[in-house]
N, C-alpha and C positions, 0 to 999 in steps of 0.2 A: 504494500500500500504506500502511495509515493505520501510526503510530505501536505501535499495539496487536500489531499483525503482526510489528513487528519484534521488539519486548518478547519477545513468545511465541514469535519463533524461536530468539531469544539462551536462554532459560529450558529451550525443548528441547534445545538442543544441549551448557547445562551437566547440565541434570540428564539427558540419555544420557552424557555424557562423566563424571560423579563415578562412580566402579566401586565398590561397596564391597569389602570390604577379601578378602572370603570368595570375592568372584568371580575375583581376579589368583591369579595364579600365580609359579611363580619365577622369577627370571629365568634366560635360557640361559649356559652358562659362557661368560666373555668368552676372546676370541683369543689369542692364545701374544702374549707384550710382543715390542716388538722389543729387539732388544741394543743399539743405541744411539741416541743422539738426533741430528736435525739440527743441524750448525753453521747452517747459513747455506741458501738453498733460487730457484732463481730460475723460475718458472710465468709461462707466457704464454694468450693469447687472440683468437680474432678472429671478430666478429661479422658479419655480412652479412645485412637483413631486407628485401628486396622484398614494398610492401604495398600495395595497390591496393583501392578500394572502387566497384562499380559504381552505374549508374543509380539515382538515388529521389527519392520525391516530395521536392519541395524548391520549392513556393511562392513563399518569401522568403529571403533569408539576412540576416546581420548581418556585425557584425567577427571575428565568436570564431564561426562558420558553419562546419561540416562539408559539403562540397562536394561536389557526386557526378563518377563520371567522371574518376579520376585514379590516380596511380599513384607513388609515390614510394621511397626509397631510404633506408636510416643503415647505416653502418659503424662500426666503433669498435674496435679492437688494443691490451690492456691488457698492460704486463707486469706482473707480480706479485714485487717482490724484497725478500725478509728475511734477516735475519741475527740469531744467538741474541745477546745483547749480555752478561747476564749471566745467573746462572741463573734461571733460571724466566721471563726476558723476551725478547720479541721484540719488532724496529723492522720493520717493512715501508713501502713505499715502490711507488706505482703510479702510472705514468706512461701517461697514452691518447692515443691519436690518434682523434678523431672526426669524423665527417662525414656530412654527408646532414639530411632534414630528414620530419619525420615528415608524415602527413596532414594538409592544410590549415595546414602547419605549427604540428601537434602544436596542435589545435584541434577543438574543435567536437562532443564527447561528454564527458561527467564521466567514465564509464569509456573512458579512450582506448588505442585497441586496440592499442597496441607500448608498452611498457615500455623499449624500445632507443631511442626517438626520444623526445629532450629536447625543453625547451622554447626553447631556443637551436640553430638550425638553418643550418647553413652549408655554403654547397658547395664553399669549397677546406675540406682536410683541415686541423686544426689541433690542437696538443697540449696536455694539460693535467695537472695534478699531480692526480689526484681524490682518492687518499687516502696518507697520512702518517702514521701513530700507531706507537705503543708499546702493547702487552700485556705486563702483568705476571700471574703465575698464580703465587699464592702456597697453598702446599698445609696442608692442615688434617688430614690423615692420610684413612684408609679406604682399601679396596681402588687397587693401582694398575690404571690402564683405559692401554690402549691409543690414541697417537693417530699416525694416517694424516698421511703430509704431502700440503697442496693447497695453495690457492691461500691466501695469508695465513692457513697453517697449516705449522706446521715438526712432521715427526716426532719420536715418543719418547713419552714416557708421561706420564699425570697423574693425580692423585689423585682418586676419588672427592666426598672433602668437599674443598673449596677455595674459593678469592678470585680472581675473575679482574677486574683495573682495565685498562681501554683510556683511552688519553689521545691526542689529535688530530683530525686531521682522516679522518672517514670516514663510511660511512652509518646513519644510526640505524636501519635495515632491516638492517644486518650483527651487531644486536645484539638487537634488539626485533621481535614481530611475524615471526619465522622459523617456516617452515613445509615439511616433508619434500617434498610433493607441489605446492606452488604460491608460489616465491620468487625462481625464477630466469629471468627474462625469456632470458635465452640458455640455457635446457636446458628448462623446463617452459611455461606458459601463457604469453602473449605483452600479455593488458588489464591494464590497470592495478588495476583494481579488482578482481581476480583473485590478481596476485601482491603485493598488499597490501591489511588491511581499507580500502575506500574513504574511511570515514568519520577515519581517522586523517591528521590533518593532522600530519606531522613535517617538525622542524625539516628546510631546505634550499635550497641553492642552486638553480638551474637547473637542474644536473646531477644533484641528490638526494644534495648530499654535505653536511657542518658540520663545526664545529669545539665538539669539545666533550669529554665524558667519561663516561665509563661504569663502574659497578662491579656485578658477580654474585657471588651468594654462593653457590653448591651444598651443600644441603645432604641425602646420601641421595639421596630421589626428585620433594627439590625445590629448586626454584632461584630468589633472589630477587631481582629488577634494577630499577635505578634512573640513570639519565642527567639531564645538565645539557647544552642544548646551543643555540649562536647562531640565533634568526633570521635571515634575509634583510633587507636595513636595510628593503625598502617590499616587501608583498605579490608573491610569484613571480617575487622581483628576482633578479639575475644576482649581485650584492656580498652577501656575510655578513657581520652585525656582527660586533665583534672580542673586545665589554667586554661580552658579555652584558648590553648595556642592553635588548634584548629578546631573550626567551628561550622556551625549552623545558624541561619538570621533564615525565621520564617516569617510569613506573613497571611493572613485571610481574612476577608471580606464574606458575612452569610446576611444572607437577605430571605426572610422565612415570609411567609404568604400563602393566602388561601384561596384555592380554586374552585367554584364550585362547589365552594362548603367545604374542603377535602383539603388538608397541611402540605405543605412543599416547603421545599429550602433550596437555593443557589448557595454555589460557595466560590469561590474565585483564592486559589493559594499558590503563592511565589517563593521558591527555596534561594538562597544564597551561600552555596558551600566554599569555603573555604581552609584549604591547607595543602598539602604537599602530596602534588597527582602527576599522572603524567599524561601526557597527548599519545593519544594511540599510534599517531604515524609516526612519533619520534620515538617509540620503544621500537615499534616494526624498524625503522631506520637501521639504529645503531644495530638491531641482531645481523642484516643483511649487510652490516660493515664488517663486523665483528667474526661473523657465522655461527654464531653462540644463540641458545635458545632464547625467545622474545622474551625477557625480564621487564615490566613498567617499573618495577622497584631501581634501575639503573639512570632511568629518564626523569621522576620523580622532582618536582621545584612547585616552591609557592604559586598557584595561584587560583582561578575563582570556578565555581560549577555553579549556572542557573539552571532554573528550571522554572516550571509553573502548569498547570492543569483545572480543570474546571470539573464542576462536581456537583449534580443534580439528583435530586430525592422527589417523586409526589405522590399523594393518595391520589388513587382514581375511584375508590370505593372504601368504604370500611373494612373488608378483608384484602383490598388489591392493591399492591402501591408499585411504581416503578423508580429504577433510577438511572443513570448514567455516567460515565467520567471520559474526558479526553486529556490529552497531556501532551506536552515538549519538553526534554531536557536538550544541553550543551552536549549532541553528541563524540563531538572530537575530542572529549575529555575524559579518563576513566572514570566507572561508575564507582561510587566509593564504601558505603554501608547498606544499600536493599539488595536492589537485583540489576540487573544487565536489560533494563530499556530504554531506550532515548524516545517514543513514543507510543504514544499507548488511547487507545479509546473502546469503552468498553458496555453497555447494554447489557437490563435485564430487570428483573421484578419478581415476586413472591407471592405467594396467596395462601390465605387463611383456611383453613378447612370447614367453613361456615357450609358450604354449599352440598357437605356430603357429610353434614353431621358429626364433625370433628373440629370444631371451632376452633381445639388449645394447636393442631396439629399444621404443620406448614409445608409448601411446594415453591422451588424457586428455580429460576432457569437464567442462564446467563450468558454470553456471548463475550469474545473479547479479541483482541487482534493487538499485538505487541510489533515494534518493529526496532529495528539499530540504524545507526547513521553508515554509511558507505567507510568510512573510516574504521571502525568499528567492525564492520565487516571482512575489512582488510587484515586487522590485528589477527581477529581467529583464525582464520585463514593464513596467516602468518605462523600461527601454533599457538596463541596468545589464549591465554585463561581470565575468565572475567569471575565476579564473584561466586556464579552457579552454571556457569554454561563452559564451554570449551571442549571442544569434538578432536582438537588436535588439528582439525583442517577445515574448511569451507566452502570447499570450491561451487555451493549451487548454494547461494542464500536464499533465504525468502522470509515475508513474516512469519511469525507464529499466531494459529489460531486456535484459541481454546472453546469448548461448549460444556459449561458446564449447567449438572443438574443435580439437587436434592428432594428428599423428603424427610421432612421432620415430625417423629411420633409422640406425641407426648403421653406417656405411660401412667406417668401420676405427676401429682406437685412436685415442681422441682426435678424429675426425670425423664428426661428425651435421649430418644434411639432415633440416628438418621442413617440414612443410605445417603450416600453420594457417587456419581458418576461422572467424568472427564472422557472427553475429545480432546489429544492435543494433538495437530498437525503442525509439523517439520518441527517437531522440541528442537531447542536452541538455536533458532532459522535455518534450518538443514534440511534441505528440499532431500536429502538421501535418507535423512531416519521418519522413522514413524512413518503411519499416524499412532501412538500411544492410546491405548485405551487403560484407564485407570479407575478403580473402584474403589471405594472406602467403605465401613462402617463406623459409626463415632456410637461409643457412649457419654454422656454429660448427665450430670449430677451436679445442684448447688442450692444451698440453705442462706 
């Protein structure tokens, strides 16, 4: 899909998503408040995703190779504990236990098909701090709204216009880039390039967590955020810097609205990566000087990765909603902590189980198309390894297209069993491998 393709999908889906002003309507009265607020709140979790991908063409492999014919396992048991500290602040604290290791260990497709499986993969069980922060929500007046207590959210009420600052360690996905129908790998779609725009490289560790800060501004019916937040010290490293010597500066714009009676949200978000990358043509360069394997660690100097993507959610129905994301990054730059796309546009939507007498119970489907910049193309093809992809060679690129599908059974409170299914053609643009056909089952469990 050339560049044009993407442009014109990002352009369709703002100019369907800006509503004017004569088409919305009111909104519905909000919920009765509760009477009081949470002190303190403790939420648990447990994930289970068996994912197996059967027989396909597969030629040749590399180091970074999606392998046919295999079947693998992640686990991971979060607890979720906060406490109100003073007013308008919450401290939460989550402690995991993980385990298991994704396909090909968490290899070998840009869009890779579990979002549950890290890029650190190990079969004893082992525990980790994943996030630590402070929220503060300081209120600016306007109607008070109702909030639901969950998982690093404490019940009670908040102000329409308000400041809400997070400071620590957590996910730049728990702040940026949210989306009603495709964000949560243990309850909605299961790829990566699904429950996040592909093309957004954000700050992270291994496990998709940093240390940083966030501030939102709500104002009305829009809301404006902005983060600072540590790279990884070397490309898809397991250590986060400490000093922001290389960094992240996000930014987004959401404009929520109603259609037809029915909730929507725009989102508009711009990355600014900064620190020590290389250009793809200038690793490719020096190995063809050299004749030494394509190293980016050897070409490696200060300087900047943009990006930015667009990001739509709407009810069409009370059990029907849709959404969308299109994206660009700086292809002639390496990708540095998600995954390996320089653009990405993606469709799909979910449905409640209203219509066949299973209301708690859900169905989603999704489409997706990732692509690389020509440079980028060159590097692999060169021998070049990116953070999940790399066949050892390239010689017939093409995008990659994913379809994905679930269903979500809801057993009892707080228990869902889903199936998931993946289409991916030419994993990691390799018009020689695949099509991949990949199957899951997830258990989930949370209190």
């Amino acid at each position: 899909m050339s560049d044009f393709r993407y442009i014109a999908c990002a352009a369709f889906i703002s100019c369907f998503s800006a509503i004017p002003a004569h088409c919305q309507v009111s909104e519905p009265a909000p919920p009765p408040l509760p009477s009081s607020e949470e002190a303190w709140a403790i939420h648990g979790q447990d994930t289970l995703v068996a994912q197996a991908v059967t027989t396909f063409r597969s030629p040749y492999v590399g180091p970074n190779s999606l392998t046919p014919n295999q079947i693998k396992e992640t686990f991971d048991a979060t607890a979720y504990v906060g406490v109100r500290t003073w007013c308008g602040a919450e401290f939460w604290v989550n402690p995991e236990i993980d385990q298991g290791f994704g396909l090909s260990n968490t290899l070998g497709a840009a869009g890779f098909p579990s979002a549950e499986a890290y890029k650190v993969g190990k079969q004893t069980p082992y525990v980790r701090l994943q996030r630590m922060f402070l929220r503060q929500t300081i209120s600016l007046g306007g109607a008070k709204q109702p909030v639901n207590g969950s998982i690093n959210q404490l019940g009670g009420t908040q102000s329409a216009n308000r400041i809400v600052l997070t400071l620590g360690k957590f996910g730049v996905g728990d702040v940026f880039d949210t989306n009603s129908y495709a964000h949560d790998p243990r309850a909605d779609f299961l790829n990566w390039s699904v429950v996040d725009a592909g093309n957004f490289d954000y700050a992270a560790d291994a496990w998709g967590y940093s240390y940083g800060a966030a501030a939102e501004w709500y104002r009305n019916a829009w809301t404006l955020r902005f983060g600072a937040f540590n790279l990884s010290k070397v490309p898809n490293g397991e250590i986060l810097e400490h000093d922001f010597r290389q960094y992240q500066l996000v930014t987004e714009i959401e404009h929520r609205h109603h259609f037809a009676g029915k909730a929507g949200a725009i989102r508009f978000t711009l990355f600014r990566n900064r620190g020590n990358f290389s250009r793809l043509d200038d690793a490719v360069a020096l190995a063809l000087t050299t004749g030494n394997p394509v190293d980016p660690g050897l070409t490696r100097r200060r300087m900047t990765r943009l990006g930015g993507h667009i990001n739509v959610e709407q009810a069409i129905t009370d059990s029907l909603g849709i959404f969308a994301r299109a994206g660009v990054s700086d292809g002639s730059i390496e990708t540095y902590d998600f995954t390996d796309i320089d653009r990405t546009a993606a469709v799909g939507g979910s449905l409640r189980g209203v219509g066949w007498k299973r209301r708690d119970d859900t169905i989603g489907i999704a489409f997706v198309v990732n692509g690389i910049s020509k440079a980028h193309q060159r590097y692999l093809n060169a021998g070049g390894l990116g953070v999940l992809v790399g066949d050892g060679r390239l010689p017939h690129p093409s995008d990659e297209f994913i379809a994905e599908s679930y269903y979500d059974l809801r057993i009892s409170h707080g228990i869902d069993l889903s199936l998931d299914y993946q289409l991916i053609a030419n994993p990691a643009y390799n018009r020689d491998r695949g099509p991949a056909n990949v199957l899951a089952l997830r258990f989930h469990g949370a209190f």
